[in-house]
Every structure is written in C-alpha cells, then in structure tokens.
PDBQT receptor file of N, H, CA, C and O in Angstrom, charges set to zero:
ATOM      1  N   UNK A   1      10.277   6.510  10.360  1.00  0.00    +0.000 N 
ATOM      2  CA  UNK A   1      10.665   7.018   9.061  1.00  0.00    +0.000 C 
ATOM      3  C   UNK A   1       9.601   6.651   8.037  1.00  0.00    +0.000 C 
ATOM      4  O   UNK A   1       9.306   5.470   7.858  1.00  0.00    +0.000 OA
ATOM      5  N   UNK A   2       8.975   7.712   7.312  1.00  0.00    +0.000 N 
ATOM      6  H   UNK A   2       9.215   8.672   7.457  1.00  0.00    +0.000 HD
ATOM      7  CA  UNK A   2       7.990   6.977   6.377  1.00  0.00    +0.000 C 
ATOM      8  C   UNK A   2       8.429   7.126   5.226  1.00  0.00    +0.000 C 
ATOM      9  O   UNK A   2       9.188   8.034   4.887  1.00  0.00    +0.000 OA
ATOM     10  N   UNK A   3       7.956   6.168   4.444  1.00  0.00    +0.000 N 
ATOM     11  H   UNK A   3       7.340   5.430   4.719  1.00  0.00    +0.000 HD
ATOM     12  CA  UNK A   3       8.668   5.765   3.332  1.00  0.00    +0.000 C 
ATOM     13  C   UNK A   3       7.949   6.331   2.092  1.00  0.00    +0.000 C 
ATOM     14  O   UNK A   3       6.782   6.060   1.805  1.00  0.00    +0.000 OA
ATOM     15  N   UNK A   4       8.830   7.217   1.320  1.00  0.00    +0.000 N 
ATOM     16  H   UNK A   4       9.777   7.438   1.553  1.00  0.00    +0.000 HD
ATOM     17  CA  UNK A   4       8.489   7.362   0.061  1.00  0.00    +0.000 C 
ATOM     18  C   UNK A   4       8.041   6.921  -1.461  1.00  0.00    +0.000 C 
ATOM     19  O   UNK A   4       8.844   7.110  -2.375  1.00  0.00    +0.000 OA
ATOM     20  N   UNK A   5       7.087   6.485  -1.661  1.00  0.00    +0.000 N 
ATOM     21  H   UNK A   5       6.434   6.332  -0.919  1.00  0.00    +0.000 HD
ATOM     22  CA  UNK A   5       6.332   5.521  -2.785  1.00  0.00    +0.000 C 
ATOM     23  C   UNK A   5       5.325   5.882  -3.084  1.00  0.00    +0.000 C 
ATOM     24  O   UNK A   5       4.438   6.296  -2.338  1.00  0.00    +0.000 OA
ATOM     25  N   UNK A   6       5.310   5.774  -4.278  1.00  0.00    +0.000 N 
ATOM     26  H   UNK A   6       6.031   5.438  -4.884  1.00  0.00    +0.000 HD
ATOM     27  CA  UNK A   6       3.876   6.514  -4.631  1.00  0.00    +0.000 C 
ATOM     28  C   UNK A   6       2.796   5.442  -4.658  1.00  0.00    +0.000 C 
ATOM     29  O   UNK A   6       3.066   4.251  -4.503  1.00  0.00    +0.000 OA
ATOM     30  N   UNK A   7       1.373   5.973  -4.891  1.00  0.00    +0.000 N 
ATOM     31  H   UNK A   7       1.153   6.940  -5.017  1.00  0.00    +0.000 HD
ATOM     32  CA  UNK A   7       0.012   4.873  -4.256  1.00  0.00    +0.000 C 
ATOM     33  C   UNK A   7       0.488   3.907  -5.594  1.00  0.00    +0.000 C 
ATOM     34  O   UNK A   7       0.816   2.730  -5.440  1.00  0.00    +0.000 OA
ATOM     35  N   UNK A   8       0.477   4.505  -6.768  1.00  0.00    +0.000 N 
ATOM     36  H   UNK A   8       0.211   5.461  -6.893  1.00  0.00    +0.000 HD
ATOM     37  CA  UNK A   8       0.831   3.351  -8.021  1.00  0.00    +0.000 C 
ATOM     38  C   UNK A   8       1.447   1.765  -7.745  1.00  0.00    +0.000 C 
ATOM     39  O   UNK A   8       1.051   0.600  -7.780  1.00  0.00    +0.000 OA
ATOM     40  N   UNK A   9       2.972   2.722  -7.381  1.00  0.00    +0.000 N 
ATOM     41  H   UNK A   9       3.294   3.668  -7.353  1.00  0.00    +0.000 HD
ATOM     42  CA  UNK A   9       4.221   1.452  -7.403  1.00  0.00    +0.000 C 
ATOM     43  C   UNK A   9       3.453   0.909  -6.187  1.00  0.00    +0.000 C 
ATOM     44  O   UNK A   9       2.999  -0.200  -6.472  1.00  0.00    +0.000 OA
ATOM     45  N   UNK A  10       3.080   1.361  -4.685  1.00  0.00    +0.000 N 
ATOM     46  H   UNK A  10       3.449   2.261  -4.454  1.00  0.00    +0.000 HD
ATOM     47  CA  UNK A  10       2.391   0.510  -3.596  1.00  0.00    +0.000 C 
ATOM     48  C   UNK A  10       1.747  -0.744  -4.148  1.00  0.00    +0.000 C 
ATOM     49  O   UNK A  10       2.115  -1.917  -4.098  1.00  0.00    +0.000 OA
ATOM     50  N   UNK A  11       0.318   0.025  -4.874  1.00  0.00    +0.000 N 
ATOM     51  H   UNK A  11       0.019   0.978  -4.914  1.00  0.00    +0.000 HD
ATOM     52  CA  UNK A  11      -0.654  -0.944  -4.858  1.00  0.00    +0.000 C 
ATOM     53  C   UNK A  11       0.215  -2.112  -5.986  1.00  0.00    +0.000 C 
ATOM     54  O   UNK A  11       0.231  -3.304  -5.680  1.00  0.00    +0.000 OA
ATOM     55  N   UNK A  12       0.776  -1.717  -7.037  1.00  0.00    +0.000 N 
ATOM     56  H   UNK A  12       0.763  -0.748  -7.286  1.00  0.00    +0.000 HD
ATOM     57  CA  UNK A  12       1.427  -2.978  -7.665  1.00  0.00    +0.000 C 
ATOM     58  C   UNK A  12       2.309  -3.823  -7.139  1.00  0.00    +0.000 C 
ATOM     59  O   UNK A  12       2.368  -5.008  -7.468  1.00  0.00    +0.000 OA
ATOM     60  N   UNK A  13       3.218  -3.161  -6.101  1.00  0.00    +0.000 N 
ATOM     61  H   UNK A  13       3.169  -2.199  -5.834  1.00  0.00    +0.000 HD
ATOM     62  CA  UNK A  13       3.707  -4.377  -5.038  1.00  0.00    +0.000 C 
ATOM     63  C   UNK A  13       3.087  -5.501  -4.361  1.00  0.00    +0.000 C 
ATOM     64  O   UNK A  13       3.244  -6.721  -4.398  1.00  0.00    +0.000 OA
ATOM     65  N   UNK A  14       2.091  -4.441  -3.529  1.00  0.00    +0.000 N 
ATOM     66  H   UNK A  14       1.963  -3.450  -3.499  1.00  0.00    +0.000 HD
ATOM     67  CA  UNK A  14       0.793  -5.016  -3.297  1.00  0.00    +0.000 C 
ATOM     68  C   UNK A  14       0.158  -6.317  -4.710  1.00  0.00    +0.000 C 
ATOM     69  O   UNK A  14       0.068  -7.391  -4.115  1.00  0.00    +0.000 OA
ATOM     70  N   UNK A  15       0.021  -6.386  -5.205  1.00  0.00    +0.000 N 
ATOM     71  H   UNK A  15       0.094  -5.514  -5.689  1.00  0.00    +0.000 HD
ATOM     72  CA  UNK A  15      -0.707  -6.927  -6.138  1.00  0.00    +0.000 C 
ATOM     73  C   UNK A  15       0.751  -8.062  -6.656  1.00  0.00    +0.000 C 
ATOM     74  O   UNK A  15       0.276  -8.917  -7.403  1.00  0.00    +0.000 OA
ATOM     75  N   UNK A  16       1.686  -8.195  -6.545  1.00  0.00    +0.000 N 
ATOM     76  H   UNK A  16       2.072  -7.500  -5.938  1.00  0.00    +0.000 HD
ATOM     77  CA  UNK A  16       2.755  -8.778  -6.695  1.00  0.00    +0.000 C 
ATOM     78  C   UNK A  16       2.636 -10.218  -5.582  1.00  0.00    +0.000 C 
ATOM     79  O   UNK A  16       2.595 -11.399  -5.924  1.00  0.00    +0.000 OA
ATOM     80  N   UNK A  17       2.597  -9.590  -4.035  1.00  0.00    +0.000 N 
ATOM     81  H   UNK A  17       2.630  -8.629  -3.757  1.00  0.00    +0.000 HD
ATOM     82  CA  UNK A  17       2.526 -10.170  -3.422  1.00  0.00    +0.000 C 
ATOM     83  C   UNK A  17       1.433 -11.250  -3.179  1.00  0.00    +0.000 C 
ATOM     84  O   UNK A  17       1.579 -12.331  -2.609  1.00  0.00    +0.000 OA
ATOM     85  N   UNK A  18       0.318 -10.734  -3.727  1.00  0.00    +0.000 N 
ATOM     86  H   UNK A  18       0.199  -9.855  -4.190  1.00  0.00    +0.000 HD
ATOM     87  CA  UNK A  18      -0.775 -11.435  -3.505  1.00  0.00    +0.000 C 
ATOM     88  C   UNK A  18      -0.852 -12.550  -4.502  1.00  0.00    +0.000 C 
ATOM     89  O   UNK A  18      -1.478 -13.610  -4.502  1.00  0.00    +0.000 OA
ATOM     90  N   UNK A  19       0.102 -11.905  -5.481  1.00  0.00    +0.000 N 
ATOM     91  H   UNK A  19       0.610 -11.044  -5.480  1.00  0.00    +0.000 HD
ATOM     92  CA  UNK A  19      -0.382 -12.954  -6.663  1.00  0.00    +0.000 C 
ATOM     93  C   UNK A  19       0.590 -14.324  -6.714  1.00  0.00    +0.000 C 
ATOM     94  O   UNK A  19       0.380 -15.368  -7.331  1.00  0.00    +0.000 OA
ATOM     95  N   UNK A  20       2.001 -13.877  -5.646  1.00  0.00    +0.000 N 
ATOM     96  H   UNK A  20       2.172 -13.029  -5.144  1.00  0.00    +0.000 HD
ATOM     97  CA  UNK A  20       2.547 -14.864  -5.533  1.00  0.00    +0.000 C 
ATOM     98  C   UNK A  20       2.343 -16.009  -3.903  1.00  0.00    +0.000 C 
ATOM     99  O   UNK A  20       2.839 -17.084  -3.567  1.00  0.00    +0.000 OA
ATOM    100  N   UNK A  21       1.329 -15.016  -3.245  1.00  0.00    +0.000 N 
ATOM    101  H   UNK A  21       0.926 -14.143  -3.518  1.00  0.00    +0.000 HD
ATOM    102  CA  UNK A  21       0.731 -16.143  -2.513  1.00  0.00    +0.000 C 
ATOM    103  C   UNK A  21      -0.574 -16.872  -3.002  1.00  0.00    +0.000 C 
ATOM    104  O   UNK A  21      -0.926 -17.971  -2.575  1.00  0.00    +0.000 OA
ATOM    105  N   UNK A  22      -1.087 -16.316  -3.716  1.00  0.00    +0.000 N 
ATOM    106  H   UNK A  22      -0.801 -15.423  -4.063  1.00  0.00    +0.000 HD
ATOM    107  CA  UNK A  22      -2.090 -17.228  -4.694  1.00  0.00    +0.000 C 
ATOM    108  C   UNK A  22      -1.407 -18.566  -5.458  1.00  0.00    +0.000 C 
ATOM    109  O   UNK A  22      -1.946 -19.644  -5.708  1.00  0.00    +0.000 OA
ATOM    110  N   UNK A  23      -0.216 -18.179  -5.702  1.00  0.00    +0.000 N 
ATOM    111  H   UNK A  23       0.222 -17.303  -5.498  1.00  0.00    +0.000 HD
ATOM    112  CA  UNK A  23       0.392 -19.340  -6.812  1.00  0.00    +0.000 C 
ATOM    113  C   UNK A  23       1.459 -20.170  -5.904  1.00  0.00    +0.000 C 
ATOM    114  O   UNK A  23       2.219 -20.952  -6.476  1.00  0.00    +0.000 OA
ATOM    115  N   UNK A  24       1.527 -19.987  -4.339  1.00  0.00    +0.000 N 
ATOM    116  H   UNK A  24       0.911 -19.352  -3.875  1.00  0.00    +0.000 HD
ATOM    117  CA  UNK A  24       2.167 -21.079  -4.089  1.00  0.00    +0.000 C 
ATOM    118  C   UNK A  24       3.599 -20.626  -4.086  1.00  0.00    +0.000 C 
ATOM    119  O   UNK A  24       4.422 -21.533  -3.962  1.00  0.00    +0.000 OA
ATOM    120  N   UNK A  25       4.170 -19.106  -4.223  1.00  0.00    +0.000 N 
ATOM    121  H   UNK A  25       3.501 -18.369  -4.323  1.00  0.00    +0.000 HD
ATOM    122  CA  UNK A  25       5.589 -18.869  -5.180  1.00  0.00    +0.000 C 
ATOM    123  C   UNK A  25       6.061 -18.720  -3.918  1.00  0.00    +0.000 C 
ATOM    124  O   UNK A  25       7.194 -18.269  -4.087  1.00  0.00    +0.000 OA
ATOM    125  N   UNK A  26       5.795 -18.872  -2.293  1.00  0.00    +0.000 N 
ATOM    126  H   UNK A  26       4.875 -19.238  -2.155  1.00  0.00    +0.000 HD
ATOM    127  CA  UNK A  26       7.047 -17.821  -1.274  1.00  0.00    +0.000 C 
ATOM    128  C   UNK A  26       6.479 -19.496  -0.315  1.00  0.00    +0.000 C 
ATOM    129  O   UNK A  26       5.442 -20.158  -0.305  1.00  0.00    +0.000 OA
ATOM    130  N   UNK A  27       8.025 -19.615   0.471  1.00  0.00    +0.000 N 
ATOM    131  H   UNK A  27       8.868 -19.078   0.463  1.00  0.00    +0.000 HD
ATOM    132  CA  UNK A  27       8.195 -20.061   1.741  1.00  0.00    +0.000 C 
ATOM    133  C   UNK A  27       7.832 -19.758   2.586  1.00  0.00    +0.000 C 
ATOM    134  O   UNK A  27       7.149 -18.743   2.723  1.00  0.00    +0.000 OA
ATOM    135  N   UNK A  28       8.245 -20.741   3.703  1.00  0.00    +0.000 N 
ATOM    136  H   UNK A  28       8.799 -21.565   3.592  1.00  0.00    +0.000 HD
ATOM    137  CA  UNK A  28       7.806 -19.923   5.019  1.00  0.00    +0.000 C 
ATOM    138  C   UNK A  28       8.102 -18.135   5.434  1.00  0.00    +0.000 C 
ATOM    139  O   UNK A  28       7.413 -17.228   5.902  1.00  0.00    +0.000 OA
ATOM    140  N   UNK A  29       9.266 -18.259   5.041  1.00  0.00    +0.000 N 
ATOM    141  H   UNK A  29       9.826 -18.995   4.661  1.00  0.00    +0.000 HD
ATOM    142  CA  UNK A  29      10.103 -17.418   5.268  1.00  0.00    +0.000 C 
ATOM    143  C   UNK A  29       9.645 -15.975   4.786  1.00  0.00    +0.000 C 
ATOM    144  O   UNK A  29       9.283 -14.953   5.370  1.00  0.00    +0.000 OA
ATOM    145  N   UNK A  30       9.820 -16.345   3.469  1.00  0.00    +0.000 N 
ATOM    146  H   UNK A  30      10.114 -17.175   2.995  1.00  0.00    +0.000 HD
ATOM    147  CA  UNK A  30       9.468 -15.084   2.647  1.00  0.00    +0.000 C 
ATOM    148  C   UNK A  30       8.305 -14.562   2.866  1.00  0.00    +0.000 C 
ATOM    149  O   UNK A  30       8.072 -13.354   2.875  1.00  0.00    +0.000 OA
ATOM    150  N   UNK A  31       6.963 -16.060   3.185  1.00  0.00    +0.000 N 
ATOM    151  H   UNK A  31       7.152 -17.042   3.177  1.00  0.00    +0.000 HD
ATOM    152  CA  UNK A  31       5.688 -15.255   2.900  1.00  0.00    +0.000 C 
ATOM    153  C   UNK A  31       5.934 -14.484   4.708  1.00  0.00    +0.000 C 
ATOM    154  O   UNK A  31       4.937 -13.775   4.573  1.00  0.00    +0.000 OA
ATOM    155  N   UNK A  32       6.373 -14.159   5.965  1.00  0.00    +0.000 N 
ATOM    156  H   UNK A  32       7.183 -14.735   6.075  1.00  0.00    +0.000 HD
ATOM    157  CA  UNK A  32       6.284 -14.130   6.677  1.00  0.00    +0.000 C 
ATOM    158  C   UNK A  32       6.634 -12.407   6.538  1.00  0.00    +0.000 C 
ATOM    159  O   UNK A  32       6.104 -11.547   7.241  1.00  0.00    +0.000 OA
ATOM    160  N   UNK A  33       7.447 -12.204   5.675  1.00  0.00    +0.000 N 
ATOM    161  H   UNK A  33       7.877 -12.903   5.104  1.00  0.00    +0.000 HD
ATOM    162  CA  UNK A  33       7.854 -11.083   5.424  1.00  0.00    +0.000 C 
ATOM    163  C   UNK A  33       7.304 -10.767   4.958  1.00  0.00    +0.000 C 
ATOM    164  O   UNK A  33       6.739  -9.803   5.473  1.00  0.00    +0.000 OA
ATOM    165  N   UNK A  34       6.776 -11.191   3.382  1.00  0.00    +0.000 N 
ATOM    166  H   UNK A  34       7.235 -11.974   2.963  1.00  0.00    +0.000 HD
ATOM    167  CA  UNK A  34       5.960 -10.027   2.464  1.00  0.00    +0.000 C 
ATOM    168  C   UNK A  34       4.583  -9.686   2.938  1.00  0.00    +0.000 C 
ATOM    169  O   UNK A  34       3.808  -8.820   2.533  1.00  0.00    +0.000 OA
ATOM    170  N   UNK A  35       4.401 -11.000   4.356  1.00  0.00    +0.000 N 
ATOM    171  H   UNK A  35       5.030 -11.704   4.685  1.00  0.00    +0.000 HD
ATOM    172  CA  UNK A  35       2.999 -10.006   4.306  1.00  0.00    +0.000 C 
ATOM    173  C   UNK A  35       3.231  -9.122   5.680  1.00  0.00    +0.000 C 
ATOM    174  O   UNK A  35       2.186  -8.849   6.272  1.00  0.00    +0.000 OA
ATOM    175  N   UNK A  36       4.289  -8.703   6.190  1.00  0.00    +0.000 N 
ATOM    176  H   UNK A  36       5.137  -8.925   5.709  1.00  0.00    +0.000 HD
ATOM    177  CA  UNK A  36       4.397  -7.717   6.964  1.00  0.00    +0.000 C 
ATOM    178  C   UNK A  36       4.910  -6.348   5.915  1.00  0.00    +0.000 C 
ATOM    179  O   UNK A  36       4.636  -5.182   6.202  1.00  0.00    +0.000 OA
ATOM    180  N   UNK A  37       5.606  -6.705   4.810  1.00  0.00    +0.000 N 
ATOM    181  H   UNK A  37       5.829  -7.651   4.577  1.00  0.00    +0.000 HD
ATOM    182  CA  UNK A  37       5.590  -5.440   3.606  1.00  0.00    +0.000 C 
ATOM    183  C   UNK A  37       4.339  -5.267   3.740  1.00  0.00    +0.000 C 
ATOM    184  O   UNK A  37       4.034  -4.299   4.436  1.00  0.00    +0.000 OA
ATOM    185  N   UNK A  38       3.310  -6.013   3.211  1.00  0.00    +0.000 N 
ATOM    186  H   UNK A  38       3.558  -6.800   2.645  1.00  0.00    +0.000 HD
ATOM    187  CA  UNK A  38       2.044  -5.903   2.363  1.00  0.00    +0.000 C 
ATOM    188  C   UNK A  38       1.314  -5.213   3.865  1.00  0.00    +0.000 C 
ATOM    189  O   UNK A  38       0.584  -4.273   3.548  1.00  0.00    +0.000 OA
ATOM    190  N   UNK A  39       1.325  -5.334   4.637  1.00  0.00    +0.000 N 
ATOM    191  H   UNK A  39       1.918  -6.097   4.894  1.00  0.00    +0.000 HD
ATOM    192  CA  UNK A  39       0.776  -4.399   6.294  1.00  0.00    +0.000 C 
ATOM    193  C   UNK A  39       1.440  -2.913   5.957  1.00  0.00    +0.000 C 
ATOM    194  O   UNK A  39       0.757  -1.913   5.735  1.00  0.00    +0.000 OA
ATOM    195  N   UNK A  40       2.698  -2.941   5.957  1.00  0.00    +0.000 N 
ATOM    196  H   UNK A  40       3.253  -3.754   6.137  1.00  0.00    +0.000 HD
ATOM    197  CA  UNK A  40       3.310  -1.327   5.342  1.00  0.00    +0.000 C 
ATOM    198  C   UNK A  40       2.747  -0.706   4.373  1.00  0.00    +0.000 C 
ATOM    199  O   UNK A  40       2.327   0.441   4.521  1.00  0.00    +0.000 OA
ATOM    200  N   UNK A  41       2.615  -1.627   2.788  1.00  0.00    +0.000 N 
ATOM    201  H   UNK A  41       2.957  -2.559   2.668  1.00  0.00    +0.000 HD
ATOM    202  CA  UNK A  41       2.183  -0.806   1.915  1.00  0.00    +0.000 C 
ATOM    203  C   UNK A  41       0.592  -0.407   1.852  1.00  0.00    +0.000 C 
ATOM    204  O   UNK A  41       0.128   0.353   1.002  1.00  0.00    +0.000 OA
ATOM    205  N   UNK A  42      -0.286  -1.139   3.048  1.00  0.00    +0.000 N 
ATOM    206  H   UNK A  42       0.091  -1.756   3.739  1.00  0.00    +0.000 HD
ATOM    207  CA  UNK A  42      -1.237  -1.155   2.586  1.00  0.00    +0.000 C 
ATOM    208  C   UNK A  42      -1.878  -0.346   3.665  1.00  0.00    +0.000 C 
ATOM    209  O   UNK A  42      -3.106  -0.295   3.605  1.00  0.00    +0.000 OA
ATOM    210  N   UNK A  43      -1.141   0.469   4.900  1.00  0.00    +0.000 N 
ATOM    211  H   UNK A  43      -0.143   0.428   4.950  1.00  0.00    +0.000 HD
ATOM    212  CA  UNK A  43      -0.934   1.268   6.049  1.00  0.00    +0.000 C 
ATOM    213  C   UNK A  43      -0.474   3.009   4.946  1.00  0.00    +0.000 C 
ATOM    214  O   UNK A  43      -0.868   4.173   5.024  1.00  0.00    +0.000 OA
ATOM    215  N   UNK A  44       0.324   2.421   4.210  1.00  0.00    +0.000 N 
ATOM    216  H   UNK A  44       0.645   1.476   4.146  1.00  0.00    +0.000 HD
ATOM    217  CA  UNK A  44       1.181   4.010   3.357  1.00  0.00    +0.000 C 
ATOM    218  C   UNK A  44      -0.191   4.513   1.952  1.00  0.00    +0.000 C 
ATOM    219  O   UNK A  44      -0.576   5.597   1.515  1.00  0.00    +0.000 OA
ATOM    220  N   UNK A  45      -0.538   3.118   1.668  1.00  0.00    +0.000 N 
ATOM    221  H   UNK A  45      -0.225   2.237   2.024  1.00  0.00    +0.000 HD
ATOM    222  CA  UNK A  45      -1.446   3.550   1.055  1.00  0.00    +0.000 C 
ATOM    223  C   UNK A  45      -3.265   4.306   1.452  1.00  0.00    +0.000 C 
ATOM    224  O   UNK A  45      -3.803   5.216   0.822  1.00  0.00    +0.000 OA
ATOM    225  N   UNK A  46      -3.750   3.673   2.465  1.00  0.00    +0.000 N 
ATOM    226  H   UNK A  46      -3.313   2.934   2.977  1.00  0.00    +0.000 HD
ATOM    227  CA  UNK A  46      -4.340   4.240   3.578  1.00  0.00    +0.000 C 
ATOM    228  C   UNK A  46      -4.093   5.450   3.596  1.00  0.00    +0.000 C 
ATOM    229  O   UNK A  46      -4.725   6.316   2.991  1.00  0.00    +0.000 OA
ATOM    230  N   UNK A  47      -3.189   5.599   4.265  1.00  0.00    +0.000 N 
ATOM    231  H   UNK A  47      -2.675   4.895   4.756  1.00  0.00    +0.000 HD
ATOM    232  CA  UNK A  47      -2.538   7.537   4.431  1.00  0.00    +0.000 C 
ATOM    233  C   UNK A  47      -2.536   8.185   3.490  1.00  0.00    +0.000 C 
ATOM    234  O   UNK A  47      -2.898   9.357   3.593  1.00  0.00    +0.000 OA
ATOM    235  N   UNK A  48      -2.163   7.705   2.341  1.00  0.00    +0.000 N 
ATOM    236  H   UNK A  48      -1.869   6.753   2.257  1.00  0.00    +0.000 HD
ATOM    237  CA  UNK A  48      -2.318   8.364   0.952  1.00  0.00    +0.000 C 
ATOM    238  C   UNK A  48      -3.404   8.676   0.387  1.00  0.00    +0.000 C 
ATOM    239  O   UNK A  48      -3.709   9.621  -0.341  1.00  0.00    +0.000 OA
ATOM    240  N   UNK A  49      -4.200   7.441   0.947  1.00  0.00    +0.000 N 
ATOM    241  H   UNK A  49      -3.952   6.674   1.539  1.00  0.00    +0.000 HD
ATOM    242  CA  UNK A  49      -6.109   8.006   0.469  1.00  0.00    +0.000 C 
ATOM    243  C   UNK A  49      -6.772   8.926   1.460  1.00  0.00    +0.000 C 
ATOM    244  O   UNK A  49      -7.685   9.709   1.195  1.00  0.00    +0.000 OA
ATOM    245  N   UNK A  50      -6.012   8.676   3.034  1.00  0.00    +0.000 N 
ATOM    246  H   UNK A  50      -5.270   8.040   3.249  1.00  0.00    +0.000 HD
ATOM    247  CA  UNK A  50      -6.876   9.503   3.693  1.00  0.00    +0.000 C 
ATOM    248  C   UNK A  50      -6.326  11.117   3.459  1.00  0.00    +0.000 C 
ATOM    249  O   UNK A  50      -7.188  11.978   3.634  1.00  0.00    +0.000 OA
ATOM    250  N   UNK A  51      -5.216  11.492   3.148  1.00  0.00    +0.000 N 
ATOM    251  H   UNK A  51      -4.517  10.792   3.005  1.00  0.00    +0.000 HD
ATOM    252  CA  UNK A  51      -4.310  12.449   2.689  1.00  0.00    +0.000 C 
ATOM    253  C   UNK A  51      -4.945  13.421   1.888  1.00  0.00    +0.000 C 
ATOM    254  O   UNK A  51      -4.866  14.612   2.189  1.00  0.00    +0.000 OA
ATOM    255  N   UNK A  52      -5.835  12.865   0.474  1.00  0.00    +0.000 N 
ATOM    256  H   UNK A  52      -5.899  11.897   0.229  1.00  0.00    +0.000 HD
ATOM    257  CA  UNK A  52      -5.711  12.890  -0.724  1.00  0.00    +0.000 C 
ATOM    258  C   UNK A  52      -7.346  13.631  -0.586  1.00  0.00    +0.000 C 
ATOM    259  O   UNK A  52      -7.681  14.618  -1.241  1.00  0.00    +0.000 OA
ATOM    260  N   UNK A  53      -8.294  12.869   0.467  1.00  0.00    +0.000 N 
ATOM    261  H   UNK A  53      -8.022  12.067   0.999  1.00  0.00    +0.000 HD
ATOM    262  CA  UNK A  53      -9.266  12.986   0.620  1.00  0.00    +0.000 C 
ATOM    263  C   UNK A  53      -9.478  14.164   1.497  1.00  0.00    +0.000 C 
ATOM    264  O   UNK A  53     -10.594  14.680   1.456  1.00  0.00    +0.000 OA
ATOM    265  N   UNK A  54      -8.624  14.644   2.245  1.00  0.00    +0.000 N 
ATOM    266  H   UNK A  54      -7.717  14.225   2.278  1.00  0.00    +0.000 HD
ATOM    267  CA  UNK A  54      -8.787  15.354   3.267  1.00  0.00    +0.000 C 
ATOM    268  C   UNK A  54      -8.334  16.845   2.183  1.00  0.00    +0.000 C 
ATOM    269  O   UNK A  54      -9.244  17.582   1.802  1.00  0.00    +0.000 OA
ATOM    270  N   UNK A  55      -7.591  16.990   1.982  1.00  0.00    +0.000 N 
ATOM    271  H   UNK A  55      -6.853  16.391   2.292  1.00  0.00    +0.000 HD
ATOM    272  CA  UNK A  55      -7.255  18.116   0.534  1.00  0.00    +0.000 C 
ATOM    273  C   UNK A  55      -8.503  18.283  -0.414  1.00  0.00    +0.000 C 
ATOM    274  O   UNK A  55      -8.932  19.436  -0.478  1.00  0.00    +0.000 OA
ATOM    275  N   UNK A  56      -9.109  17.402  -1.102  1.00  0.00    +0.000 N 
ATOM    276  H   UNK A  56      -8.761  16.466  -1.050  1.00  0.00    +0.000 HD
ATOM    277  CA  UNK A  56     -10.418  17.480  -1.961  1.00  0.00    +0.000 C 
ATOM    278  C   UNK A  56     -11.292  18.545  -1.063  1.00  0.00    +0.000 C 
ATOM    279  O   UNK A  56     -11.492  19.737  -1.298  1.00  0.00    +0.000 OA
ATOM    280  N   UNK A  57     -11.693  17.841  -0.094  1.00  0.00    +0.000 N 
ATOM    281  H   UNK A  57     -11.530  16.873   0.096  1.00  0.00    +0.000 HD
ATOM    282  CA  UNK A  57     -12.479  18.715   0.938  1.00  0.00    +0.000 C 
ATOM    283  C   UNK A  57     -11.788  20.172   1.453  1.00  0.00    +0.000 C 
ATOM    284  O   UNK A  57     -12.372  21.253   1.526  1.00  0.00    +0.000 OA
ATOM    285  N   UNK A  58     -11.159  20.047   1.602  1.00  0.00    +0.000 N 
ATOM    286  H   UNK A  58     -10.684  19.169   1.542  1.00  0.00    +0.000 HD
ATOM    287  CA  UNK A  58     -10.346  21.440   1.585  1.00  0.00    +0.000 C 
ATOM    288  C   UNK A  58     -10.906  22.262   0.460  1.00  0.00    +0.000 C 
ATOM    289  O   UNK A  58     -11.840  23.062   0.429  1.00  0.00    +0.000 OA
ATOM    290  N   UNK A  59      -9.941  21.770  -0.596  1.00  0.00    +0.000 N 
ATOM    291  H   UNK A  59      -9.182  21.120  -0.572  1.00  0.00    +0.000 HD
ATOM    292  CA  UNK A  59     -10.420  22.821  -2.154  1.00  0.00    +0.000 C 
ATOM    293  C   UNK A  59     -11.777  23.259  -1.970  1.00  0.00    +0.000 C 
ATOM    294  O   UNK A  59     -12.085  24.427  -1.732  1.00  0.00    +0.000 OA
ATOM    295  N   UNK A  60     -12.980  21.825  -2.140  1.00  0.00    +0.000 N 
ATOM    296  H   UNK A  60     -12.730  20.876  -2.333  1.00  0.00    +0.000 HD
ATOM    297  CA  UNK A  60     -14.265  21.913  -2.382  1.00  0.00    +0.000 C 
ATOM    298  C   UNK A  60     -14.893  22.769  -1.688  1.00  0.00    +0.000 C 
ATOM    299  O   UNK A  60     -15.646  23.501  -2.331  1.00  0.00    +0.000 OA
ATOM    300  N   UNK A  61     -14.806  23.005  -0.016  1.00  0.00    +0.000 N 
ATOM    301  H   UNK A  61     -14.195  22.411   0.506  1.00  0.00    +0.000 HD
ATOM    302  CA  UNK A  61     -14.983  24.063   0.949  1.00  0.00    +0.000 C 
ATOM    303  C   UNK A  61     -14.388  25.328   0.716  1.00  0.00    +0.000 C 
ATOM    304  O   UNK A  61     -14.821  26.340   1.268  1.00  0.00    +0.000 OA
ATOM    305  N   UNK A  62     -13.277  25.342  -0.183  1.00  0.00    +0.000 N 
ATOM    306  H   UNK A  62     -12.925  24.520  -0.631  1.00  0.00    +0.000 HD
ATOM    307  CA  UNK A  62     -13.289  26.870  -0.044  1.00  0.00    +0.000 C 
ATOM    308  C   UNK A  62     -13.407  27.843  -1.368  1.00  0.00    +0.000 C 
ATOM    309  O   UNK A  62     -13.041  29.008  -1.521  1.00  0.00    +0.000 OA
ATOM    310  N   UNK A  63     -14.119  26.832  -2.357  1.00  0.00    +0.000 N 
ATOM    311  H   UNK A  63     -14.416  25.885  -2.232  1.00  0.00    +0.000 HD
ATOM    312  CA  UNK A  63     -15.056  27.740  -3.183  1.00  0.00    +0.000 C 
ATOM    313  C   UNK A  63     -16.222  27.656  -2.627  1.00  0.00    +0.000 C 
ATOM    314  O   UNK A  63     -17.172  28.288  -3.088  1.00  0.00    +0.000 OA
TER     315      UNK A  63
C-alpha cells in the first residue's frame, strides 16, 4: 500500500526526526521506529523525485 504524502510534509517529518535524534529526544524504542519511518519517507520521497523527473523529460522531449 503506498502511502499518500506529499514530498513537503515527508521531508519535514524527515527533518523532525533527525532533529530529535540529534538532541537526545527518543529511546530505544522509539528511535528504532522512527528510523524505520525515516527509511519509508525517505524511499516515498525518492519515488517522488524519480517520478517528477521522469515527467520533466517527458514534457522537454516532446517539444
């Protein structure tokens, strides 16, 4: 099932997470999880650039 989010809200999750393993803020627990989120969002965001990029080239090729 892939998940609907746009690259925005991603990368600021993204950027959430990082900033609370910088500061010490997650447990074992939590950080074990957020950085298997942070593998998802940063897999959805990937797709979104390769997506995004593959369309440009499209347009650009067919003028």
């Amino acid at each position: 099932m892939e998940e609907t989010i746009s690259y925005e809200k991603a990368v600021t999750e993204l950027e959430e997470i990082v900033r609370k393993m910088e500061n010490d803020q997650l447990d074992i627990d939590s950080l074990t999880n957020q950085l298997k989120r942070a593998k998802q969002l940063i897999r959805l965001c990937n797709d979104k650039l390769t997506k995004t990029d593959e369309e440009i080239k499209t347009i650009l090729e067919g003028d």
